[in-house]
C-alpha positions as CSV (number, residue, x, y, z in Angstrom):
1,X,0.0,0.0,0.0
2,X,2.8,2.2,0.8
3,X,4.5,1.6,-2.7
4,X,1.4,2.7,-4.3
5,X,1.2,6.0,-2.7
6,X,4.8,6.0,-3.2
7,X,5.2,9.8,-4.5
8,X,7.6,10.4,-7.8
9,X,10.4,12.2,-7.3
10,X,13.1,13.1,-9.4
11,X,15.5,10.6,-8.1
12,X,12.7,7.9,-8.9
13,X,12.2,9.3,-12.6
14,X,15.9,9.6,-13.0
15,X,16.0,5.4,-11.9
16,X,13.2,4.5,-14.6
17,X,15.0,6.4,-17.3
18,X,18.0,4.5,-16.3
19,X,16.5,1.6,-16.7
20,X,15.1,1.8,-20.0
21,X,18.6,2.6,-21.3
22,X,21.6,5.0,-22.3
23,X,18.9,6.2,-25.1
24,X,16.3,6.9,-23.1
25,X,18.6,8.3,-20.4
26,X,20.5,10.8,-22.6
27,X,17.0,12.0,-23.3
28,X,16.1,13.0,-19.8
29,X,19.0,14.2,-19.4
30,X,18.7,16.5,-22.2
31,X,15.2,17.9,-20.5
32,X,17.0,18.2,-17.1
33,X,19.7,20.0,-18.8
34,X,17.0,22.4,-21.2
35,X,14.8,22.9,-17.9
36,X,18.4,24.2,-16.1
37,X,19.3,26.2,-19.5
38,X,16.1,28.7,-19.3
39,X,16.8,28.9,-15.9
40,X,20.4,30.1,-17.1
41,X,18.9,32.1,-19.5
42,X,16.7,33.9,-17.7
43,X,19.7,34.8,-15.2
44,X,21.1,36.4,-17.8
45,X,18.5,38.0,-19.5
46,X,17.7,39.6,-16.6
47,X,21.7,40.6,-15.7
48,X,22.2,41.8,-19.1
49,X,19.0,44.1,-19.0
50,X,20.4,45.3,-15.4
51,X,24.2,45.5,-15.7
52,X,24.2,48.0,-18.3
53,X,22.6,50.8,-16.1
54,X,26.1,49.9,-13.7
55,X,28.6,50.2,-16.6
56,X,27.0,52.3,-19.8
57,X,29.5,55.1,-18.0
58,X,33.0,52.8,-18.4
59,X,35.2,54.3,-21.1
60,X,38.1,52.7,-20.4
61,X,38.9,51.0,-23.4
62,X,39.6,46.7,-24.5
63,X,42.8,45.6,-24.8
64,X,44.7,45.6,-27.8
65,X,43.8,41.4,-27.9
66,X,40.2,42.1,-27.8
67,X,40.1,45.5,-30.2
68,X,40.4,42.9,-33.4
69,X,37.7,40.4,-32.1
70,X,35.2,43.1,-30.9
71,X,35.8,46.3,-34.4
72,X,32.9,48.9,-34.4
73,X,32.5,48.1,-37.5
74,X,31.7,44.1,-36.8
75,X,29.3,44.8,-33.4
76,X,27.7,47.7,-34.8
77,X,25.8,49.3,-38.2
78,X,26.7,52.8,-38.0
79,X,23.9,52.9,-41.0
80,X,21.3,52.5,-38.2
81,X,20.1,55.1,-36.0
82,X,20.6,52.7,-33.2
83,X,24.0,52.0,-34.4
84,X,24.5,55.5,-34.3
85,X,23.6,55.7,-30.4
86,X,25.6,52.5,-29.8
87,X,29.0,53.8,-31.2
88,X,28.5,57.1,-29.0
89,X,28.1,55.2,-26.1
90,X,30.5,52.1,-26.4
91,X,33.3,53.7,-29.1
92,X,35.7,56.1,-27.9
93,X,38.3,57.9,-30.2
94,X,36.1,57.6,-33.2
95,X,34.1,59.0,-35.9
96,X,31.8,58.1,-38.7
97,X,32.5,58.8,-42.1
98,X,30.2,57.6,-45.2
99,X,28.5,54.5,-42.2
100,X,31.9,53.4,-41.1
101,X,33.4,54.0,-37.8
102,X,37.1,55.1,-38.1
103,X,39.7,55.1,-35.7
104,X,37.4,54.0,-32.7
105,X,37.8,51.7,-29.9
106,X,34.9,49.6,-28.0
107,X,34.9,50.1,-23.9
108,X,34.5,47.4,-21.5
109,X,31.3,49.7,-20.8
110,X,30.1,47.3,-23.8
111,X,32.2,44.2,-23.1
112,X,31.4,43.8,-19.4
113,X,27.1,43.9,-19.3
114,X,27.5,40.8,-21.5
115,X,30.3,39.0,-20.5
116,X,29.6,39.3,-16.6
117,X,25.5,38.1,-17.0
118,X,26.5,35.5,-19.0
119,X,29.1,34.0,-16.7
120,X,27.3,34.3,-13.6
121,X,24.0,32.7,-14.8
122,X,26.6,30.1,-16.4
123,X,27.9,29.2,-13.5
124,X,25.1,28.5,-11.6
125,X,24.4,26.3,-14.8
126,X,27.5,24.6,-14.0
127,X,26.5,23.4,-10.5
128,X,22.9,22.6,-10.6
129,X,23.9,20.9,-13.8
130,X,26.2,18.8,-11.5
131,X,24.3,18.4,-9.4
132,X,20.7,17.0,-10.5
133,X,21.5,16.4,-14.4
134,X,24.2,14.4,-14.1
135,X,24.6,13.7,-10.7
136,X,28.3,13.9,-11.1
137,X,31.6,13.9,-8.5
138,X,33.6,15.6,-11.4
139,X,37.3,16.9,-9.6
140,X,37.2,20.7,-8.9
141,X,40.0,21.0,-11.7
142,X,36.6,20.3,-14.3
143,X,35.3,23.7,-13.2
144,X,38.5,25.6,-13.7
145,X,38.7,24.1,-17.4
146,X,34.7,24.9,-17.4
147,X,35.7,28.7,-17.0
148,X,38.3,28.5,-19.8
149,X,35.6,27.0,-22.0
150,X,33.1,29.6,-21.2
151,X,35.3,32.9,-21.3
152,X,36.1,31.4,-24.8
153,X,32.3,31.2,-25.6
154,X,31.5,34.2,-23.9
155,X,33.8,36.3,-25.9
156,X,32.7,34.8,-28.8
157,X,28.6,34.9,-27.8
158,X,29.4,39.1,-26.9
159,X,30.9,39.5,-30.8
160,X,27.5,37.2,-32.2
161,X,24.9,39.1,-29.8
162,X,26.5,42.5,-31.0
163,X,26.2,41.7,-34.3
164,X,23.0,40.3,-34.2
165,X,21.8,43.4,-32.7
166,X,22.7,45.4,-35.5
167,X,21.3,43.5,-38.2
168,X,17.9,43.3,-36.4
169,X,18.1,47.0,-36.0
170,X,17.8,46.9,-39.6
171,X,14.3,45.7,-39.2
172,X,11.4,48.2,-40.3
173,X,9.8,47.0,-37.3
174,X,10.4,49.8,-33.7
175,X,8.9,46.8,-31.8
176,X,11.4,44.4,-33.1
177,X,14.6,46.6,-32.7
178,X,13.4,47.3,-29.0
179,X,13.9,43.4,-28.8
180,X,17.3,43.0,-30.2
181,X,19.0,42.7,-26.6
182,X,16.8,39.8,-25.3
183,X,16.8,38.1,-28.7
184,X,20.3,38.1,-29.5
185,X,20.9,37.0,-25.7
186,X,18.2,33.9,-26.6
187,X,20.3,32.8,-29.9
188,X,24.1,33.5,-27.7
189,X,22.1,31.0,-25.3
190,X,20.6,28.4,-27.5
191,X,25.0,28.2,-29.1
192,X,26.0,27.7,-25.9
193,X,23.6,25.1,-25.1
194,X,24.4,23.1,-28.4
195,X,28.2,23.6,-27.1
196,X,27.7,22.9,-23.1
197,X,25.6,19.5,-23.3
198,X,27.8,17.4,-25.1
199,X,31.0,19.1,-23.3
200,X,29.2,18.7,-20.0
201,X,27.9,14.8,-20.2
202,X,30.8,13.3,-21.9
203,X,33.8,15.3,-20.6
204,X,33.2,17.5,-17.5
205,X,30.4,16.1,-15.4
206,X,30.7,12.6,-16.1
207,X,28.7,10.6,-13.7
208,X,29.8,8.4,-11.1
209,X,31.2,4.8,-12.7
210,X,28.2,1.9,-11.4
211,X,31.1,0.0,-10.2
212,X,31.8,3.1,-7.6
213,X,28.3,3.5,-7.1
214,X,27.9,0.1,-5.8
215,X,31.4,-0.2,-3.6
216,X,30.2,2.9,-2.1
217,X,26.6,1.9,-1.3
C-alpha cells in the first residue's frame, strides 16, 4: 500500500530512465539540462538588461587582444540610428565617415554587461547541472577548465549578440529593434547550449562509474 502512494520524485524518474537505457537516459538528461538552460537564461537575460545601467558610463577602453575580435564596424551598423547611439556610447576615439566607424575603440562599458550576465547565470548552470542532471563527483580542476571553455564562448557569444543586434536593427519594425538585446541574448544562449551538453555529459560532469556507485553503497 505504501508503494502505491509512493510519490515520484526526481530521483525515482531519474531510476526508470535509467533503466530503460543509455537512449532513453541521454533524453532526460537532455530535458534536465533544457529545464536548467532557461533557468540560465533567464539569469542572464535579466543581468544583461540590469548590468548595463552599472557600466554604460565605463570608457576605459579593451585591450589591444580584444580590439580585433570586438571592431565597431563588426558589433555595430553605424547605417542604423541605433548604431548610431551605440557607437557614441561604447566607441571612444572615433568618428563616422560615409557609415563606417574610423579610428574607434569599444569600452568594456560594452564588453562587461554581456560578459559578466552570462558568466554568472553560467555558472550557476554549471553546479545545478552537477548536481541534479548528471549527478556527477567531477574533480574541482573540471570547473576551472569549465571557466576556460566559457570565457572562450562568452567572448565569442558578446561578438555574435552585437552583431545580431545590428542586423535586427535593420528591421522596419520599432517593436522588433526594441527586442534586439533579449533576442540576441536567446540565440548567444541556445549556441552555448548546443556547445555545453555534449562538453558537460561526456567530458566535465561525467557521472559516477556503477562500479563506484555500488562499492560505495
Amino acid at each position: 500500500m505504501a508503494d502505491e502512494k509512493k510519490k515520484i520524485s526526481l530521483g525515482g524518474i531519474d531510476d526508470a530512465a535509467e533503466g530503460k537505457g543509455s537512449l532513453i537516459k541521454t533524453i532526460w538528461q537532455l530535458v534536465k539540462f533544457l529545464v536548467v538552460s532557461g533557468l540560465v537564461t533567464i539569469i542572464q537575460l535579466v543581468l544583461a538588461n540590469v548590468l548595463p545601467l552599472i557600466f554604460d558610463g565605463v570608457t576605459a577602453t579593451l585591450p589591444a587582444f580584444l580590439q580585433g575580435i570586438f571592431n565597431p564596424n563588426f558589433i555595430f551598423d553605424p547605417t542604423t540610428a541605433e548604431g548610431i547611439e551605440q557607437v557614441g556610447k561604447y566607441v571612444v576615439g572615433g568618428a563616422i565617415e560615409n557609415g563606417v566607424v574610423v579610428g574607434g575603440i569599444v569600452t568594456w562599458g560594452y564588453l562587461l554587461p554581456f560578459f559578466l550576465s552570462n558568466l554568472i547565470a553560467n555558472i550557476y548552470g554549471f553546479y545545478q547541472n552537477k548536481k541534479t542532471t548528471f549527478k556527477s563527483d567531477a574533480p574541482w580542476y573540471n570547473f576551472a577548465i569549465y571557466i576556460v571553455l566559457m570565457i572562450a564562448l562568452i567572448l565569442f557569444s558578446t561578438w555574435f549578440q552585437g552583431w545580431l543586434v545590428g542586423v535586427i536593427a535593420k528591421a522596419p519594425w520599432e517593436w522588433l529593434n526594441s527586442l534586439a538585446r533579449t533576442i540576441a541574448g536567446l540565440a548567444a544562449g541556445f549556441v552555448q547550449m548546443v556547445v555545453l551538453f555534449p562538453m558537460e555529459k561526456f567530458v566535465l560532469l561525467k557521472e559516477k562509474k556503477a562500479d563506484d556507485a555500488e562499492a560505495n553503497a
